[in-house]
C-alpha positions in Angstrom: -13.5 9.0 29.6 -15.1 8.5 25.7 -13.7 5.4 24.2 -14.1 6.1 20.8 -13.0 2.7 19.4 -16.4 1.4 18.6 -16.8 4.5 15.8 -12.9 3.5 14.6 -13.4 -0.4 14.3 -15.9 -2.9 15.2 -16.8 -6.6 14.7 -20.7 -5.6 14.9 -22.5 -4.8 12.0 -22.7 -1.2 13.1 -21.2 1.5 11.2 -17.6 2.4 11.5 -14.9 4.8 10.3 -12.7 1.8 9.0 -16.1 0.2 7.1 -16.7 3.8 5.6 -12.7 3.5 4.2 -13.2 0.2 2.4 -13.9 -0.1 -1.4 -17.3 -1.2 -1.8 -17.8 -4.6 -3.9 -18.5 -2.9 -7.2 -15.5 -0.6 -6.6 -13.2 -3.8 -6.2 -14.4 -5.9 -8.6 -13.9 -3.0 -11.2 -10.5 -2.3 -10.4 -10.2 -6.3 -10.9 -11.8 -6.5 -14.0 -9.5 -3.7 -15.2 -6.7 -5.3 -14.1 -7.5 -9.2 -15.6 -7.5 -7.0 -19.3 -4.6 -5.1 -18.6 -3.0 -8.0 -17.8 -4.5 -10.3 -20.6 -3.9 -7.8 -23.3 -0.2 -7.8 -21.8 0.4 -11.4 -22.2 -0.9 -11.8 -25.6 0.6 -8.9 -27.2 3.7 -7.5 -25.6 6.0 -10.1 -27.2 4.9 -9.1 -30.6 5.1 -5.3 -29.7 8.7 -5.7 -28.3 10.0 -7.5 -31.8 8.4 -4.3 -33.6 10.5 -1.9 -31.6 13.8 -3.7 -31.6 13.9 -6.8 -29.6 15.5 -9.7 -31.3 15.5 -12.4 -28.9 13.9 -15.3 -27.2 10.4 -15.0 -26.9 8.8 -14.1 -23.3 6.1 -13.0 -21.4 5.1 -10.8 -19.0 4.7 -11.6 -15.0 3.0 -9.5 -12.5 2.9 -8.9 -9.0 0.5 -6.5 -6.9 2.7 -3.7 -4.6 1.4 -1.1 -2.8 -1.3 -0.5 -0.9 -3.6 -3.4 -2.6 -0.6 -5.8 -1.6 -0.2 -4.1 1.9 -4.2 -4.1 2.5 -4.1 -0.8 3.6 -5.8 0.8 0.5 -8.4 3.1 1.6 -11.1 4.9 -0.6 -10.3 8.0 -1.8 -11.6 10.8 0.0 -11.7 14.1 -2.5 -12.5 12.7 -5.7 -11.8 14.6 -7.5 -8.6 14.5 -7.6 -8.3 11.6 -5.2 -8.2 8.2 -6.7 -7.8 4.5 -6.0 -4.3 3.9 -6.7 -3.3 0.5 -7.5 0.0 -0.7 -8.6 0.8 -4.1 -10.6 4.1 -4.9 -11.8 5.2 -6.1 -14.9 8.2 -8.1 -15.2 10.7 -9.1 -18.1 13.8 -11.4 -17.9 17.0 -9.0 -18.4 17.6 -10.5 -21.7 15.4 -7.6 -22.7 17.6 -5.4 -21.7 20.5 -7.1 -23.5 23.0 -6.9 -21.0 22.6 -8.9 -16.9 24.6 -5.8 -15.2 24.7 -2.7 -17.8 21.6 -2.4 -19.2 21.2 -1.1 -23.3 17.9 -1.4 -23.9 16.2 2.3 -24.6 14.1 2.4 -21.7 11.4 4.3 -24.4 11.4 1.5 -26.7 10.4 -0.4 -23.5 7.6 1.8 -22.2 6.5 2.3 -26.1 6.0 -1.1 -26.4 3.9 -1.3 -23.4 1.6 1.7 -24.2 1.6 0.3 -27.8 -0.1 -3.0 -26.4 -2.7 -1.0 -23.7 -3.3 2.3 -26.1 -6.1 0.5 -28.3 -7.2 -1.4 -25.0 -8.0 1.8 -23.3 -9.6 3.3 -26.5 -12.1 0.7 -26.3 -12.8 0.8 -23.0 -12.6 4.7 -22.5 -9.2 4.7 -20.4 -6.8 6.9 -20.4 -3.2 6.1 -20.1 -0.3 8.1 -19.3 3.6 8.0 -19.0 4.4 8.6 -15.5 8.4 9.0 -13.9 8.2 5.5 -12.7 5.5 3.7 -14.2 2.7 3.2 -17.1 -0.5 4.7 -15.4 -4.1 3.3 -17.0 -6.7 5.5 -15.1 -10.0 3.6 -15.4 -12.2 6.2 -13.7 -12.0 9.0 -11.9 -12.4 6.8 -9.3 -9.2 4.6 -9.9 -6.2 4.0 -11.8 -3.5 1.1 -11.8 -0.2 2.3 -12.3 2.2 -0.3 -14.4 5.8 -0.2 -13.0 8.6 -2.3 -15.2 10.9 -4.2 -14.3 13.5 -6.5 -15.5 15.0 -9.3 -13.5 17.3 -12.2 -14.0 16.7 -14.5 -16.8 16.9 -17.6 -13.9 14.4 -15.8 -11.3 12.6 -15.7 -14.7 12.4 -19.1 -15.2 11.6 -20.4 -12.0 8.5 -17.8 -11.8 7.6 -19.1 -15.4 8.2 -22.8 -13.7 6.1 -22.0 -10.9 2.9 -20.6 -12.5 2.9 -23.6 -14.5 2.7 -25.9 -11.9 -0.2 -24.3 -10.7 -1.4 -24.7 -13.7 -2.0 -20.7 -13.7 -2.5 -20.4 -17.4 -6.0 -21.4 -17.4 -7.0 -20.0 -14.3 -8.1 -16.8 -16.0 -9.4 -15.3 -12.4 -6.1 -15.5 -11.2 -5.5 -12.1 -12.7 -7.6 -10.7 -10.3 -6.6 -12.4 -7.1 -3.4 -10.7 -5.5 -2.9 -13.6 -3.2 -1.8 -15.9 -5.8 0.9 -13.4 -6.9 3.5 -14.4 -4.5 7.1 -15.8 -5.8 9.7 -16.7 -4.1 11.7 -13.8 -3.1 14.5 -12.0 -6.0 17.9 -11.1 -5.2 17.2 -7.0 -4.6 20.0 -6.0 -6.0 19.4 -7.5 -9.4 15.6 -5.8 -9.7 15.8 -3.5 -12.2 13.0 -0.6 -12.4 12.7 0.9 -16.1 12.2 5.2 -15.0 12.2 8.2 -17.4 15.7 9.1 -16.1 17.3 5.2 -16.5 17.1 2.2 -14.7 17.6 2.0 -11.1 17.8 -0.9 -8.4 14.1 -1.8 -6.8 13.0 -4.0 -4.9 8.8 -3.6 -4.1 9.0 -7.2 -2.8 11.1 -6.2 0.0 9.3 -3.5 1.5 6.3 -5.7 1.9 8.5 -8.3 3.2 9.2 -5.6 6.0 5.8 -4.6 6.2 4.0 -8.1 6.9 7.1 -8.6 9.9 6.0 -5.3 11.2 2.2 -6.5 11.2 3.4 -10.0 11.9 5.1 -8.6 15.4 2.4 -6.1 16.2 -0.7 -7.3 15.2 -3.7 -5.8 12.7 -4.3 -2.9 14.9 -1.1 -1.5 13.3 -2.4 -2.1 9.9 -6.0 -0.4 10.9 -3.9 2.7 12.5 -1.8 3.5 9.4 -5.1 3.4 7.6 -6.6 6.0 9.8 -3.8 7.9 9.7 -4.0 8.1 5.7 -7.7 9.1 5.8 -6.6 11.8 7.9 -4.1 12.8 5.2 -6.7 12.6 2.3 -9.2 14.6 3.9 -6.3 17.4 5.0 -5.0 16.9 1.3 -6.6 17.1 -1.6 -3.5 16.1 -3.0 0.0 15.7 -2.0 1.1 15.3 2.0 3.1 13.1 3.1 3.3 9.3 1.3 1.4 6.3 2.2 5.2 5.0 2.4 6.7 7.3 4.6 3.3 7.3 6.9 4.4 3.5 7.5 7.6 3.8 7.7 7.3 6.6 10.7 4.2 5.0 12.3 5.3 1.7 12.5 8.4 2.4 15.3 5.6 4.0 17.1 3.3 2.1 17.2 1.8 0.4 20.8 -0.4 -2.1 21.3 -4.0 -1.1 23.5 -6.2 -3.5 24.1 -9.5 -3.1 22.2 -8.6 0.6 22.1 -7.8 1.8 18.3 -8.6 5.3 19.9 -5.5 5.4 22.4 -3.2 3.5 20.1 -4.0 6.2 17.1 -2.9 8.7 19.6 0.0 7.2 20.6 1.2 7.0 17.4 0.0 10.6 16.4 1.7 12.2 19.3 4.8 11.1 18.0 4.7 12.0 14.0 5.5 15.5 14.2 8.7 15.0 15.9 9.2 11.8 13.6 8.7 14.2 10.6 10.8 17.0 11.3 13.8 14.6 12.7 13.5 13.1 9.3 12.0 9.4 8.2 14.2 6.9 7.0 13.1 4.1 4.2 13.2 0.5 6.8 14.4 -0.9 3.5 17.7 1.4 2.7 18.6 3.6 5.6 20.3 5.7 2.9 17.5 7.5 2.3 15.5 9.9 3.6 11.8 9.3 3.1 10.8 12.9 4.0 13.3 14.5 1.7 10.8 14.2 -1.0 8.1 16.8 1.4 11.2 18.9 1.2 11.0 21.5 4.8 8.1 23.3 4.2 6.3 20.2 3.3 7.9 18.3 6.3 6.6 21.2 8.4 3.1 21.6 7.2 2.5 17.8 7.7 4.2 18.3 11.6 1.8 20.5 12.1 -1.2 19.1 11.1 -0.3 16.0 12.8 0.1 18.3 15.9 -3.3 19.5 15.6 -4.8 15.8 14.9 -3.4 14.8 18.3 -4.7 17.5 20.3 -8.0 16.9 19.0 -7.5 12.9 20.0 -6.8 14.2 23.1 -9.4 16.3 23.7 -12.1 13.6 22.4 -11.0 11.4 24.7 -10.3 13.5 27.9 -11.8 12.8 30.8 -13.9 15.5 30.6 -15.0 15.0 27.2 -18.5 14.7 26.6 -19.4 12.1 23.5 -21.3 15.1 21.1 -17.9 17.0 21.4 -15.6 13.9 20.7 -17.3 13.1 18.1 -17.4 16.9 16.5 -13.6 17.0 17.4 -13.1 13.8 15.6 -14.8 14.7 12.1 -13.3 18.1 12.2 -9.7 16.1 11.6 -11.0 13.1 9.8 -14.1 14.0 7.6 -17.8 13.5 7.0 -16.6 9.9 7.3 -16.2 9.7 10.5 -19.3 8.2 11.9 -21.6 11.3 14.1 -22.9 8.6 16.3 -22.0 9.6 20.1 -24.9 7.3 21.0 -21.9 4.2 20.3 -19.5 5.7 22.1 -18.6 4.1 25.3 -18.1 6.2 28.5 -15.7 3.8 30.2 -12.6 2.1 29.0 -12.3 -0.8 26.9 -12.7 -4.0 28.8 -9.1 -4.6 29.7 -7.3 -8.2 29.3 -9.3 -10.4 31.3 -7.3 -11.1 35.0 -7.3 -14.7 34.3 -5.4 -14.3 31.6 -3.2 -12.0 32.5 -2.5 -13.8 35.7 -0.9 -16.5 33.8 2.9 -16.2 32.9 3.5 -17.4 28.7 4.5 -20.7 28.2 7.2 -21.5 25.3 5.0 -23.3 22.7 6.6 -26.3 20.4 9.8 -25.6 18.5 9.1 -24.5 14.8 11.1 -26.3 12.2 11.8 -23.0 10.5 10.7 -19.6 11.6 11.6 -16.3 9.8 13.3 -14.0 12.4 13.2 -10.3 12.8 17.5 -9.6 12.8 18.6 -5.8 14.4 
């Protein structure tokens, strides 16, 4: 039976399909860069461009926090390029006194946005960007490699404060390179209801923070081979897609009630989770965040049905790769027929018996209860 883990994910220094998914170190610290002047340019000269379009009153500043994929660290590197790019998302945040009013909202949402691409329009001339008006967000593509998408928000004048408060005790504001490191964007969370996203059609309640709240419990419960799967699972949608398919989102939100732990076997827990998409799919995803709505409503049923069925196909390659019979020249062809050139064509790594199961020692010996916590975050439901 192949075991095909060793070409998914490896601690050797052999190659892998999850190494050939990373951003290389020039990649990242481009998109960084990009992001520390986006950012800069933001802080120095949004105030001043929000006065110009209307705002009369107390002075503030932008805050960000990386979302998405970055946040989630399941960005992968775009397959088809072009179109396929690098999609990174930092949000900007205003108090609500921008907006005039804490529940009802009066600000012109254009006036917001205008001021925005007023600030990053003569930052992106200089530096040959392009920036665009999206439904949901400001978009700066940098390449046509990558582009960081700028979704706004406004939120409480108090949450406000105490973020404000916060970065100033670490003394943020002359730790330039913090702009680049998503690690030191964490806050304490916001109340969800009162996150206000600024969208062509009018504001809306969102709250980014809380999905990858839900996320990091998901990991937190199942451990990083979950995080490694949904990552395969997306190269697999980027090299079926040049573009469209199914969202990174709703790919997490069906794989994660799937998904079951193997032992040193990313192979058998991709097909576990692959054998049970399509039906996932067609039955309909829900958001883990607002079981309102329907993630898969955006596909609409054509869309929900071409993505079934290429998930179909997917797992009965994965099956057939790692069949009994299977030799490791035809796993290997099966497995970059569904996942691309980047798949690693190296049957010599593939293992012909099964991963070395949980030593018997270990396994012998019941789990103890460890030492109380004096606060632990539980998973309700």
């Amino acid at each position: 039976m192949p075991n095909l883990s060793s070409l998914l994910y490896s601690t050797n220094e052999h190659v892998t399909f999850l190494k050939a998914l990373d951003l290389d170190v020039g990649e990242k610290n481009d998109i960084n860069s990009a992001r520390a002047y986006v950012r800069d340019a933001l802080r120095k000269k949004l105030p001043a461009a929000l006065r110009a379009r209307g705002y009369e009153g107390k002075e503030c500043n932008p805050k960000f926090f990386i979302q998405g994929s970055w946040a989630y660290k399941t960005l992968n590197r775009p397959c088809q390029t072009p179109p396929q790019q690098s999609d990174v998302d930092d949000g900007v945040y205003l108090p609500m006194s921008i907006v005039k009013e804490e529940n009802r909202p009066s600000m012109a949402i254009k006036d917001f946005r205008a001021a925005v691409s007023d600030v990053l329009e003569p930052l992106c001339e200089e530096k040959g960007w392009a920036l665009f008006s999206k439904a949901t967000c400001m978009r700066v593509e940098i390449s046509t490699f990558a582009h960081i998408d700028l979704p706004l928000y406004a939120i409480p004048d108090e949450q406000y404060a105490m973020i404000l408060e916060g970065m100033e005790a670490r003394n943020f504001t002359v730790l330039k390179a913090f702009a680049a490191n998503s690690e030191q964007d964490s806050w304490k969370k916001l109340p969800s209801d009162k996150i206000l996203l600024a969208c062509e059609d009018g504001w809306i309640t969102s709250d980014p923070l809380k999905m990858k709240e839900w996320f990091e419990l998901e990991i937190s419960d199942k451990e990083e081979q979950l995080r490694r799967v949904i990552r395969y699972i997306k190269a697999f949608r980027d090299n079926q897609w040049d573009k469209g398919g199914p969202s990174s989102i709703l790919l997490m939100a069906a794989a994660c009630p799937l998904f079951e732990f193997k032992y040193k076997r990313d192979d058998l827990a991709l097909l576990h989770v692959v054998a049970g998409l399509p039906s996932a799919l067609r039955m309909g995803v829900k958001s883990p965040i607002d079981s309102k709505v329907y993630l898969t409503d955006a596909l609409g049923e054509k869309g929900v049905e071409e993505a079934a069925e290429k998930f179909d196909t997917l797992m009965v390659s994965l099956k057939a790769a790692t069949a009994e019979s299977a030799n490791k020249d035809m796993a290997c062809l099966w497995m970059r027929s569904m996942l691309g050139d980047r798949f690693p064509d190296r049957p010599d790594l593939i293992s012909d018996l099964p991963a070395q199961a949980m030593p018997a020692v270990m396994a012998a010996i019941p789990p103890e209860r460890g030492p109380s916590e004096i606060v632990k975050r539980t998973k309700a439901g």
